[in-house]
Structure formats: C-alpha cells, structure tokens
C-alpha positions as CSV (number, residue, x, y, z in Angstrom):
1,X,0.0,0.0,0.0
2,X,1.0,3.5,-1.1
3,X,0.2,6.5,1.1
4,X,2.7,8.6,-0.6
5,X,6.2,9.1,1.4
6,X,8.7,11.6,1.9
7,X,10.9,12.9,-1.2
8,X,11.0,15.4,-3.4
9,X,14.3,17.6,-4.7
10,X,14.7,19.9,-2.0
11,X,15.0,17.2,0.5
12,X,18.3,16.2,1.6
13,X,19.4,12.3,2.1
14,X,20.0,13.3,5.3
15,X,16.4,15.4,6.9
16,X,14.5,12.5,5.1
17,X,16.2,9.7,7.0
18,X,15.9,11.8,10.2
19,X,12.1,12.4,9.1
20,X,11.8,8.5,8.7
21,X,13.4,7.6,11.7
22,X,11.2,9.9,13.8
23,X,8.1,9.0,12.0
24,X,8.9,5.2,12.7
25,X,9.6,5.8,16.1
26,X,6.3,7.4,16.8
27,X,4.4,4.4,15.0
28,X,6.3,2.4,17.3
29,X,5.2,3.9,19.9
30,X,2.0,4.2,19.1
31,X,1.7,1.0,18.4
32,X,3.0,-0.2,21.6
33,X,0.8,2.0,23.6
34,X,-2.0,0.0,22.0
35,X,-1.0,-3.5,22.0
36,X,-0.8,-2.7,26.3
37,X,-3.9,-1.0,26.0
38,X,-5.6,-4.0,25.1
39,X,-3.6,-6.2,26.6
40,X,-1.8,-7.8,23.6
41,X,1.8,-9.6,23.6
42,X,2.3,-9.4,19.9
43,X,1.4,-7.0,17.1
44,X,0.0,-10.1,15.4
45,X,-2.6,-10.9,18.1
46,X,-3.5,-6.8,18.4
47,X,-4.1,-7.3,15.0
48,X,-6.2,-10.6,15.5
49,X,-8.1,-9.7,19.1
50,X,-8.5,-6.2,18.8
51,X,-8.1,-4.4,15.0
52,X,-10.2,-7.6,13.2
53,X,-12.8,-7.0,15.6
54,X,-13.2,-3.3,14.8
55,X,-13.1,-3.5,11.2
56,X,-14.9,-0.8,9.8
57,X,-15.2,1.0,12.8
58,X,-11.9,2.1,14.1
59,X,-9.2,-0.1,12.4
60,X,-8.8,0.8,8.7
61,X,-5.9,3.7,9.9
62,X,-4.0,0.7,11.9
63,X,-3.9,-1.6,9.4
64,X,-3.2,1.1,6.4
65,X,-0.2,1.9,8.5
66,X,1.0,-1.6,10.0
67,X,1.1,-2.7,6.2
68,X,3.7,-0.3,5.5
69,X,6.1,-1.3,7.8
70,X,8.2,-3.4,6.0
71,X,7.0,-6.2,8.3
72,X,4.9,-9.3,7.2
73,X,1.7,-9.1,9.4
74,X,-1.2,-12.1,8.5
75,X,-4.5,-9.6,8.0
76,X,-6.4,-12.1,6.8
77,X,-8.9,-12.1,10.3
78,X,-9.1,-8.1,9.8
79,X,-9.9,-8.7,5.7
80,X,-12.8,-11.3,6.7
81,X,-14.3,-9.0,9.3
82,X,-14.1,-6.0,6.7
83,X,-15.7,-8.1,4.0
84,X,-18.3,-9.3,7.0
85,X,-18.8,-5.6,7.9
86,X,-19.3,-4.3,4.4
87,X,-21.7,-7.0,3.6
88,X,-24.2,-5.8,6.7
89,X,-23.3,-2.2,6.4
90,X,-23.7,-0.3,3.0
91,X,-21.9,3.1,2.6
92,X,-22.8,5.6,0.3
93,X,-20.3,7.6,1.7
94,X,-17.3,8.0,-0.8
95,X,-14.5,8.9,1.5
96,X,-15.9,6.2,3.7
97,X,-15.6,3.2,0.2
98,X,-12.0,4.6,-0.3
99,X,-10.7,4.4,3.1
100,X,-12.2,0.5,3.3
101,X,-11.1,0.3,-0.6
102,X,-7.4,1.2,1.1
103,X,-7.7,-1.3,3.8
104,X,-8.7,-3.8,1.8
105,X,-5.7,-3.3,-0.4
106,X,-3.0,-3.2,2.4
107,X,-4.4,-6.2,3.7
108,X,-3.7,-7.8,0.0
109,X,-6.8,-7.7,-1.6
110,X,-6.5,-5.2,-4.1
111,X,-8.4,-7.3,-6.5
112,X,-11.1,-7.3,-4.5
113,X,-14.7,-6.1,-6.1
114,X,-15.3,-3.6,-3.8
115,X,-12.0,-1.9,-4.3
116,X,-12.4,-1.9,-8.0
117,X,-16.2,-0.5,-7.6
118,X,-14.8,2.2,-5.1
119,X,-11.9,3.4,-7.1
120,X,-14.7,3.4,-10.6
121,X,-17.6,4.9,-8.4
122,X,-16.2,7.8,-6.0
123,X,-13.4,9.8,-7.1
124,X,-14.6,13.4,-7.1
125,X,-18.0,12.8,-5.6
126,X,-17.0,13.9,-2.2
127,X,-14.7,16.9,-2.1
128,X,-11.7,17.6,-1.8
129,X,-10.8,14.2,0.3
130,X,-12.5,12.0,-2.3
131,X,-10.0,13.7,-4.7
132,X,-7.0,12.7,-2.2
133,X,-7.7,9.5,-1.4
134,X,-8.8,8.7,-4.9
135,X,-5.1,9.1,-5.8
136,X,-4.0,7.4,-3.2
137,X,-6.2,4.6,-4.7
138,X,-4.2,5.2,-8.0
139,X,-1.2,5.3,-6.4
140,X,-1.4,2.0,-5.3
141,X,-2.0,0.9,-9.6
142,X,-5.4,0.8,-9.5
143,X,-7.4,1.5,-12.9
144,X,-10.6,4.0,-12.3
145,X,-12.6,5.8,-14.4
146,X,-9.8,9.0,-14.0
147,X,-6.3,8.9,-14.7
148,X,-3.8,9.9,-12.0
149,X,-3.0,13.3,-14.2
150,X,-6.5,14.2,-14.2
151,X,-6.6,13.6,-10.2
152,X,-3.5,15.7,-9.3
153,X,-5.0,18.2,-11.9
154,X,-8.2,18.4,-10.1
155,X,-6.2,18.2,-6.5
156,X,-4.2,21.6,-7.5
157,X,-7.5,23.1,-8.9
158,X,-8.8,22.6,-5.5
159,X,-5.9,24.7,-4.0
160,X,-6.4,28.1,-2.0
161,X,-5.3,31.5,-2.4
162,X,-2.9,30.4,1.4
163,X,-1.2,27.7,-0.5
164,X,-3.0,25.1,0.9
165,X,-6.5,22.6,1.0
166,X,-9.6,22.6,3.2
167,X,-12.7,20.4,3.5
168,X,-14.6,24.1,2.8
169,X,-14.0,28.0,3.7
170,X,-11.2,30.1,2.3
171,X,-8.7,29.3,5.2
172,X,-5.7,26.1,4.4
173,X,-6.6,23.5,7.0
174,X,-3.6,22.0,8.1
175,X,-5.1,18.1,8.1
176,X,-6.1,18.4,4.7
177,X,-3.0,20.2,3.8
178,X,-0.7,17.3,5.0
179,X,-3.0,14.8,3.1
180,X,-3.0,16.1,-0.3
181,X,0.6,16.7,-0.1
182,X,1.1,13.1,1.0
183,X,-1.1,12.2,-2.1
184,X,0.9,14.2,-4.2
185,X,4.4,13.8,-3.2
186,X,5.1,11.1,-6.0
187,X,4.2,13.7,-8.6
C-alpha cells in the first residue's frame, strides 16, 4: 500500500532519513501503547483480538499503517471481518468506500470487487478528500474511471489562495494540507 512518502528535490538524504526515523519511532510507539492498552503480547494478536474486531469501525488507519512497515503481518482475520462488515453495512459515503477500498488493499486484496467498484464509483464525488484519497487509490495501480493526471490536476485546482486545502471555507486546514501533499508527493 502506497500513502505517498517523503521525497521530493529539495529534501536532503539526510532530513528525510531523520524524518523516517522519527516518523517510525512514533508508529512504534504508538503502536506499543495500544498493543498494552488492550492487553496484547504481539502486534499479530492486536491485529487478530483487537483491529479484526473493529473492522470498519476504528481499524482501517492501523492496518493502512501496520502494512507499511516493512513487516509481514497475517490480515487475513481483519480482511474477513471488513468483508463481514461491508456485507451488513452499506456506505454511500465516498470517502468512507475509499478508506475501506485502502484497507482492503494493504491487507492484499487489491483485486477485491469492492475496491475496484470504489476506485470506478467515488473519485470526485465527495470533495476535496474524495479527490486525495482517490489518488491514493491510483497510487497503489489501481485503474478508475480518471487517470492519476487528471486527479492531481483536479487536487491543485482545489488549492487556496494560502497555498493550501480545506474540507470548505477560504482558510488552508492544516489536516487536509498534509493529506493532499502526501497524495501528491510522487508527482
């Protein structure tokens, strides 16, 4: 799964390995505060007794990180209880499809008909966000009905007079910022 990295020209080697290594540090240590939170003794069985259980609820940021940690992680109880959510729950919601549609690809199933039905169905149909994480969906080499031009093309259309992006108003919101740059960074 691709959620856009650090890089770009003006980046020394050196700030974007010090970046990393912070960044890393804090999802290690946010990820130890909530394997003791619930009690777990391995990120596997966090993953299994307490992310799974949540699916589509709570655990779709968790998993969307954990799968880019370079580790090997089995998601296969947090893809079934997604699937099992999805089938009781429907979403009209486009941010909502893509952020499942993102789960369900760092958990491995990419291929999976809702993702492809997400990525066809709701890019540009919710704002700004649906815009962002449309091209995070394409980032990840999924095929929609827009091309990843037309997305970042949109995306800078979408820009304010500050410099940056907000759900709505005039004003950068610095959430949204940091998203659409992450979404962008590649390009």
């Amino acid at each position: 799964l691709m959620l856009s990295g650090f890089g770009g020209a003006a980046v020394s080697a050196q700030s974007t390995a010090t970046a990393t290594g912070e960044v890393q540090n804090l999802v290690g240590g946010i990820v130890e505060f909530k394997k003791a939170e619930t009690g777990a003794d391995s990120i596997q069985k966090w993953i299994d007794k307490s992310l799974a259980p949540n699916a589509g609820m709570t655990s779709e940021g968790y998993i969307m990180a954990l799968s880019q940690t370079g580790e090997t992680y089995n998601f296969s109880a947090y893809e079934r209880a997604l699937k099992a959510y999805l089938g009781e729950n429907t979403s009209a919601d486009a941010t909502n499809r893509q952020k499942y549609a993102l789960a369900l690809v760092a958990s491995g199933r990419a291929n999976d008909d809702y993702v492809t039905a997400a990525i066809r169905e709701t890019i540009g149909q919710q704002g700004i966000m649906s815009w962002i994480f449309g091209l995070h969906l394409i980032n990840n080499g999924l095929v929609g009905s827009y091309t990843a031009d037309a997305v970042v093309d949109e995306i800078i259309l979408l820009r304010l007079s500050d410099g940056g992006w907000a759900l709505y108003g005039e004003n950068a919101d610095i959430d949204v910022t940091a998203m659409a740059i992450q979404a962008l960074a590649p390009f």
